[in-house]
C-alpha positions as CSV (number, residue, x, y, z in Angstrom):
1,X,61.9,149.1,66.0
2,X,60.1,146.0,64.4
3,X,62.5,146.1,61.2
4,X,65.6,146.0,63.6
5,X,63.5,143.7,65.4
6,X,63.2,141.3,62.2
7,X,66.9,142.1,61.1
8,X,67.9,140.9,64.7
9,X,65.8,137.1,63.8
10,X,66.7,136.8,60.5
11,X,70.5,137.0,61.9
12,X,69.5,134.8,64.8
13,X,68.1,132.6,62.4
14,X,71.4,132.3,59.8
15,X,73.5,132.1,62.6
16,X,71.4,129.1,64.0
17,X,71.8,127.2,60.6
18,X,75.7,128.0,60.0
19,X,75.9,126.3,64.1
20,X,73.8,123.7,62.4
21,X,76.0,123.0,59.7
22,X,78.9,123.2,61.7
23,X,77.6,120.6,64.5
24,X,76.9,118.2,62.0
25,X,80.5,118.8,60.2
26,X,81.5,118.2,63.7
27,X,79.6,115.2,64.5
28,X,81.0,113.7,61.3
29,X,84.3,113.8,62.3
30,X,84.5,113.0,65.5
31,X,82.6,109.5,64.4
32,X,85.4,109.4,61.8
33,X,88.0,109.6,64.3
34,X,86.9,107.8,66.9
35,X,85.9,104.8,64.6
36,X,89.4,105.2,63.3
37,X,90.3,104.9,66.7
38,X,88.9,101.9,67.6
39,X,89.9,100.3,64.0
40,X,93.9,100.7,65.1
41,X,92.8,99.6,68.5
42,X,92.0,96.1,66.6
43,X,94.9,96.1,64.2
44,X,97.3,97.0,67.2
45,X,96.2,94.2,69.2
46,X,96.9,91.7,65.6
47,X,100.5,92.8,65.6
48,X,101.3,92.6,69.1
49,X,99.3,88.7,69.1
50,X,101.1,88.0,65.7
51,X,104.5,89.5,67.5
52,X,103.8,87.3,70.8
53,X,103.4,84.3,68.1
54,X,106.9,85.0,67.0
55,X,108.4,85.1,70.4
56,X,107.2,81.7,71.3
57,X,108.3,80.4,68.7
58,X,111.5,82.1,68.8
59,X,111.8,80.5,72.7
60,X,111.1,77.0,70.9
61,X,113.8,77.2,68.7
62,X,116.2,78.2,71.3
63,X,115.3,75.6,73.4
64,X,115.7,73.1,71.0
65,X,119.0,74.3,70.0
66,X,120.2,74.2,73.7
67,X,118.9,70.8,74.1
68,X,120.7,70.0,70.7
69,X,123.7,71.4,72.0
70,X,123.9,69.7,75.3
71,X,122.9,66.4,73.7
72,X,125.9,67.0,71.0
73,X,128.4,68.2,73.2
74,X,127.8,65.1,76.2
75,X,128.3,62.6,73.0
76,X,132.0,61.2,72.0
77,X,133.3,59.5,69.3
78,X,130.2,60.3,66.6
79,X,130.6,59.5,63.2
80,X,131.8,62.3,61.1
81,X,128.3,62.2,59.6
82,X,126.1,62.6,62.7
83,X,128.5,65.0,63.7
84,X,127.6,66.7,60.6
85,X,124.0,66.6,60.8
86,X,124.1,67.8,64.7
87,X,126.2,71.2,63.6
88,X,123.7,71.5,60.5
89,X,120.4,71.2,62.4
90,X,121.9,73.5,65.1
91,X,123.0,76.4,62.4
92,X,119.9,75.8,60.9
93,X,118.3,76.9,64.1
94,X,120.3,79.6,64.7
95,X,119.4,81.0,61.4
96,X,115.9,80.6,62.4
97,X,116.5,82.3,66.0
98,X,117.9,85.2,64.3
99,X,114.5,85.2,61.1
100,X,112.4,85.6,64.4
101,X,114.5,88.3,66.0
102,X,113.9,90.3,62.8
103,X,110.3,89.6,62.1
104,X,109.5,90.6,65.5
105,X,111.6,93.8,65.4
106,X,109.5,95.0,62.1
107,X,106.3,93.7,63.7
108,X,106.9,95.7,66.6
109,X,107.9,98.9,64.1
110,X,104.7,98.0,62.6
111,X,102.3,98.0,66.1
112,X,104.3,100.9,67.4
113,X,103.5,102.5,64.4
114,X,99.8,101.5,64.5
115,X,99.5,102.8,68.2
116,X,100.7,105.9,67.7
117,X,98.1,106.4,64.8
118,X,95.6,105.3,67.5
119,X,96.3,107.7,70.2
120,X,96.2,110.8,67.7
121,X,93.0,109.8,66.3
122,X,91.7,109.5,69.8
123,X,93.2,112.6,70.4
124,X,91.5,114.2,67.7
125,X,88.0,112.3,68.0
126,X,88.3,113.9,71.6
127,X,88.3,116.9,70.6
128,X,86.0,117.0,68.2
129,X,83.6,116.1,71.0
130,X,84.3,118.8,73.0
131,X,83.8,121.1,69.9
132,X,80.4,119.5,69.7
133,X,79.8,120.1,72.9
134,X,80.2,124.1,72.6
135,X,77.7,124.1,69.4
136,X,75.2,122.4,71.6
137,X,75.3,125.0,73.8
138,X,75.6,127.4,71.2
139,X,72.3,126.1,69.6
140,X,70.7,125.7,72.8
141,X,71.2,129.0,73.8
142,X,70.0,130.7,69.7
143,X,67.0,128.6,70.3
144,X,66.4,129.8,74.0
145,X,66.5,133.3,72.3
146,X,65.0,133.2,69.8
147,X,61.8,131.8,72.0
148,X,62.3,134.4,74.5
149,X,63.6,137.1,72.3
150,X,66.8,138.0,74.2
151,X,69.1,139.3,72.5
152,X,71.6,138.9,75.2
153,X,71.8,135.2,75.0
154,X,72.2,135.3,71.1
155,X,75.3,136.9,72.1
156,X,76.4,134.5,74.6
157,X,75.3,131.7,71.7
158,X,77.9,133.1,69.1
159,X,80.9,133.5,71.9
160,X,79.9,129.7,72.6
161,X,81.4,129.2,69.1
162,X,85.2,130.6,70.4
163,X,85.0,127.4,72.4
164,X,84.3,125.4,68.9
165,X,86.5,126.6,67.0
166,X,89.2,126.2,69.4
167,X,89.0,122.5,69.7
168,X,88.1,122.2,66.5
169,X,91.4,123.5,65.3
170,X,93.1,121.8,68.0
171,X,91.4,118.8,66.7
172,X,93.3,119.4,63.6
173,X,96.5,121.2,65.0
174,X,96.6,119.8,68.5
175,X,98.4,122.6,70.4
176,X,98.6,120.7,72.9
């Protein structure tokens, strides 16, 4: 009975370690992703400033040109020249109206982009947590046995570890 009794610990005791391991595997992604996380979260906010930038300035232009407009249009009788210069400065505008249009299209590519990176790296940091959170129990309960020598909760310790490896393949996978 005491060598089954011995097997039994030393068992206890590798299975302890592998949990070990495995939280600290754990940990370190779940820090991984949810810095990542927060790192998108910053760049995000960039593009969308850098795309709001855009727009008012965008607005500006347009504004300008309808003032140009209205101010061209009420005058009669200008030289050919300032004439000219009124239909060049206003094309040159509407160039510029539609440059905006396209750098804000492929800024907001580029923070659309960016948030979708965000939300499956919070995704993933998530569950990564809750993969932790089973090996703490799992450890919990292979220290709580191995202090009290129940086998029983050895066993409840290493069916703990279905709930890890669930989220942390879903971590990687997410099924859902």
């Amino acid at each position: 009975m005491s060598e089954q009794k011995e097997k039994w610990m030393g068992w206890l005791a590798l299975s302890t370690a592998i949990m070990a391991v495995l939280a600290a595997l754990t940990t370190l992604y779940m820090g991984k992703f949810s810095s990542r996380a927060i790192m998108s979260q910053g760049l995000e906010s960039n593009e969308w400033a850098y795309y709001q930038a855009k727009s008012i300035k965008q607005h500006s232009f347009e504004m300008s040109k309808k003032t140009l407009e209205l101010q061209f249009h009420s005058q009669k009788g200008l030289p050919s020249e300032v004439a000219a210069d009124y239909e060049k400065t206003l094309a040159k505008y509407s160039d510029d109206i539609k440059r905006y249009e396209t750098e804000k299209k492929e800024i907001k590519d580029k923070a659309e982009g960016i948030a979708k990176t965000k939300l499956k790296a919070q995704e993933m940091g998530g569950n990564f947590a809750y993969a932790l959170i089973f090996l703490q129990i799992a450890l919990m309960l292979a220290s709580i046995s191995s202090l009290t020598k129940r086998k029983y909760l050895w066993y409840i310790a290493l069916i703990a570890n279905i709930g890890w490896l669930f989220f942390f393949l879903n971590a990687w996978l997410l099924f859902y």
